[in-house]
C-alpha positions as semicolon CSV with decimal commas, in nm:
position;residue;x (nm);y (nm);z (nm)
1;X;10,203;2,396;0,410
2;X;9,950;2,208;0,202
3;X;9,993;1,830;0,271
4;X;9,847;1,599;-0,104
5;X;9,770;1,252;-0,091
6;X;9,881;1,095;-0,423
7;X;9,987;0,810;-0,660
8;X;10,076;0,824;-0,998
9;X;9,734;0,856;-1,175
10;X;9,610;1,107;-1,414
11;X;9,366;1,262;-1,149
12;X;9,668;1,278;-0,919
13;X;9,917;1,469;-1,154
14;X;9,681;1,749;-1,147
15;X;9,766;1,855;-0,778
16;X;10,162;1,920;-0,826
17;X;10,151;2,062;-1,104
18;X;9,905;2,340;-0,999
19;X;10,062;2,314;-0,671
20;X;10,459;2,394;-0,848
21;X;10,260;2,604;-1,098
22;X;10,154;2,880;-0,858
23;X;10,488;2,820;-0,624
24;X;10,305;2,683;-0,301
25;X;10,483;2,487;-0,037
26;X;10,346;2,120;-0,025
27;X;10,451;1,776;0,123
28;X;10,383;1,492;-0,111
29;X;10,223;1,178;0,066
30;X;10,221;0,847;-0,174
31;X;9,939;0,639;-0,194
32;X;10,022;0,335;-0,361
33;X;9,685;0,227;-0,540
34;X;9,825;-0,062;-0,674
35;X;9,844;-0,219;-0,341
36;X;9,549;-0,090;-0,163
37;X;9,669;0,175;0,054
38;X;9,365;0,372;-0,052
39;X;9,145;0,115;0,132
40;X;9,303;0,200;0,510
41;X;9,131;0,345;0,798
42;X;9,367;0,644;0,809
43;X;9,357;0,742;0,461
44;X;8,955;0,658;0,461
45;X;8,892;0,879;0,715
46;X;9,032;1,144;0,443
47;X;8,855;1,006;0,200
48;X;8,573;0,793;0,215
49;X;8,577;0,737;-0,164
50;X;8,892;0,539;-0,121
51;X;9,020;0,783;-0,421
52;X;9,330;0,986;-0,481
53;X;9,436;1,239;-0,473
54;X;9,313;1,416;-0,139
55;X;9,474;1,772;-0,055
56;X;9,488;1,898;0,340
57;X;9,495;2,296;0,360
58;X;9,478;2,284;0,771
59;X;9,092;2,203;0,874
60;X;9,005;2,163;0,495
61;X;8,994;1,846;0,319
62;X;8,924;1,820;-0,054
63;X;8,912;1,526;-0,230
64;X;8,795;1,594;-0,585
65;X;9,072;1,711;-0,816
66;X;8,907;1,971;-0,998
67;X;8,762;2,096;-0,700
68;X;9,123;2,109;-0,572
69;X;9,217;2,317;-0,874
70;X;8,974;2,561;-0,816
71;X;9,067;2,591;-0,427
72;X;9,432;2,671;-0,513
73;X;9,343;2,912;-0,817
74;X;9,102;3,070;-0,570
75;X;9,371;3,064;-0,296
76;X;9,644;3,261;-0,511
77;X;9,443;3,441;-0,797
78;X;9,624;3,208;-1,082
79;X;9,604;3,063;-1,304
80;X;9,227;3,167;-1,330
81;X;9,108;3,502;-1,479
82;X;8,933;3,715;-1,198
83;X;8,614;3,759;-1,380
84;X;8,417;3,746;-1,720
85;X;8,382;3,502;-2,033
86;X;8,734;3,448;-1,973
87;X;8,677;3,295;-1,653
88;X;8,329;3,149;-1,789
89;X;8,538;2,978;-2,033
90;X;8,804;2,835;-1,771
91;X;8,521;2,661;-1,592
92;X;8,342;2,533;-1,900
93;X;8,660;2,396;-2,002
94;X;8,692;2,230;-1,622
95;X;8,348;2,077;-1,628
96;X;8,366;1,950;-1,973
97;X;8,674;1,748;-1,815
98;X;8,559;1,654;-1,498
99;X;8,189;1,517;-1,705
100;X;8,338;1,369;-2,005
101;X;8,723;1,371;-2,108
102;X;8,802;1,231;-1,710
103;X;8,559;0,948;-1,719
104;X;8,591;0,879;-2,084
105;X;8,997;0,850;-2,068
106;X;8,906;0,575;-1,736
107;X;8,649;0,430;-1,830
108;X;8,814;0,303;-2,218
109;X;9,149;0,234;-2,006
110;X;8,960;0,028;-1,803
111;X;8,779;-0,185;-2,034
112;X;9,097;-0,177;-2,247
113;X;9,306;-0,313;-1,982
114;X;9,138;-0,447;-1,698
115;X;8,795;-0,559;-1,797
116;X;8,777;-0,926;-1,749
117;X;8,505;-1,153;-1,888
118;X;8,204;-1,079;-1,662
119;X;8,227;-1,344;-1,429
120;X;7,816;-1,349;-1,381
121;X;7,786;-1,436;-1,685
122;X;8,024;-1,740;-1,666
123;X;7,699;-1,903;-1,428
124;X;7,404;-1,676;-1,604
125;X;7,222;-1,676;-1,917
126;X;7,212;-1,317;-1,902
127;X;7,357;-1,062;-1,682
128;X;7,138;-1,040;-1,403
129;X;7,022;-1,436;-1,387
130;X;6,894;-1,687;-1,617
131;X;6,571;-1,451;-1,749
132;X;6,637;-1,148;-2,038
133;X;6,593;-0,819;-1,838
134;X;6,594;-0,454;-1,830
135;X;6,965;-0,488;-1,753
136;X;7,083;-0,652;-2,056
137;X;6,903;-0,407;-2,277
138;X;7,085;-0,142;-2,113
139;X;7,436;-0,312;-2,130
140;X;7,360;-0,433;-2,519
141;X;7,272;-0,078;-2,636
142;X;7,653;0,024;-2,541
143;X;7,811;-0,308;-2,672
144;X;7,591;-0,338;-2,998
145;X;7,818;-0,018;-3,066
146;X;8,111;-0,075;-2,923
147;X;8,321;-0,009;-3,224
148;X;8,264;0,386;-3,151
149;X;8,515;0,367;-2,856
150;X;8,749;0,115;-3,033
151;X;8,602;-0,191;-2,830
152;X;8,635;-0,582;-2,893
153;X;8,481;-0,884;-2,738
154;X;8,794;-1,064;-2,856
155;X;8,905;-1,331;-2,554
156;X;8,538;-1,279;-2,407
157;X;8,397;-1,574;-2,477
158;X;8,071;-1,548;-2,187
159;X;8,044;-1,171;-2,334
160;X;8,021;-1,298;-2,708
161;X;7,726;-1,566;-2,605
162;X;7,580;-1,341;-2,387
163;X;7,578;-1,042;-2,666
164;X;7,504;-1,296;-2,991
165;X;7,174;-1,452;-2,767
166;X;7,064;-1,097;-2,725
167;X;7,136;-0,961;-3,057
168;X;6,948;-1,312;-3,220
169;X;6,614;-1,164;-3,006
170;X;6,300;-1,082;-3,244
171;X;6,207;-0,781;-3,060
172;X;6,638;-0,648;-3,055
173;X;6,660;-0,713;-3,422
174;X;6,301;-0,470;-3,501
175;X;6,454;-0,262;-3,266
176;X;6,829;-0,187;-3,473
177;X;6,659;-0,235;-3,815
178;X;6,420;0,064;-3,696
179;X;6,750;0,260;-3,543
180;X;7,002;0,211;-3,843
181;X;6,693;0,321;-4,033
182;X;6,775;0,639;-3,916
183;X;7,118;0,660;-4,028
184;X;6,996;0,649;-4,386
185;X;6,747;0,954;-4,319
186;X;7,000;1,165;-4,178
């Protein structure tokens, strides 16, 4: 009997339902998320990610949910061709989730939902210290477009100074005028 460390996430959802799919026996352990069960000894000794959900087939542990997919399909033959482009295409289709549709779904709930106002930049000019860096050109690129993923810095009021000081920079402003100079080649 399997045992599957879970909560109600997306990631988590995945188990059961492959687990009822192919009509395996399992016992379904909660892990409430929300108030930090993920963080304690016992359950970190399944998985030191601290991440749900975590399936126990005896001596195995697995704690990546695609990776428990593919242990069950491989377990009972289903619901996974046996061979071919057909099976290719299965595992395309599982790595294109697990790259981009996974993180992409977390990472926009996250900044939808959860995101506060970076609190370093509450006591920062910018967002490693008081001195323009590396770092902020890498965060700006990402915000400077941040209309792509349906992003505001509404009720941000650090992020907006933060952004408008680095947008306002000679060498940012080249640096877009050359870029959305592109747009109008294409």
């Amino acid at each position: 009997m399997f045992e599957l460390y879970a909560f109600a996430t997306p990631n988590s959802v995945k188990s059961p339902i492959a687990l009822e799919e192919m009509g395996l026996s399992y016992v379904l352990k909660p892990v409430n998320i929300r108030q930090g069960e993920q963080k304690a000894p016992d359950f970190l000794a399944l998985n030191p990610n601290a991440k749900v959900p975590v399936l126990v087939d005896g001596a195995l542990v697995l704690t990546e949910s695609a990776a428990i997919l593919v242990h069950l399909a491989e377990k009972t033959g289903r619901p996974l061709p046996r061979d071919g482009a057909d099976r290719a295409r299965v595992f395309e289709q599982l790595f294109f989730h697990a790259s981009a549709l996974s993180p992409a779904f977390g990472n926009a709930g996250f900044f939808k939902r959860r995101a506060t106002d970076p609190q370093p930049l509450a006591q920062a000019r910018f967002v490693a210290g008081d001195d323009f860096t590396i770092a902020d050109i890498a965060h700006f690129g990402w915000l400077w477009r941040r209309e792509f993923p349906g992003l505001t810095l509404d009720g941000r009021s650090n992020l907006v100074r933060w952004f408008d000081a680095v947008a306002a920079r000679p060498a940012v402003r080249r640096a877009i005028a050359r870029v959305e100079a592109l747009l109008q080649a294409a």
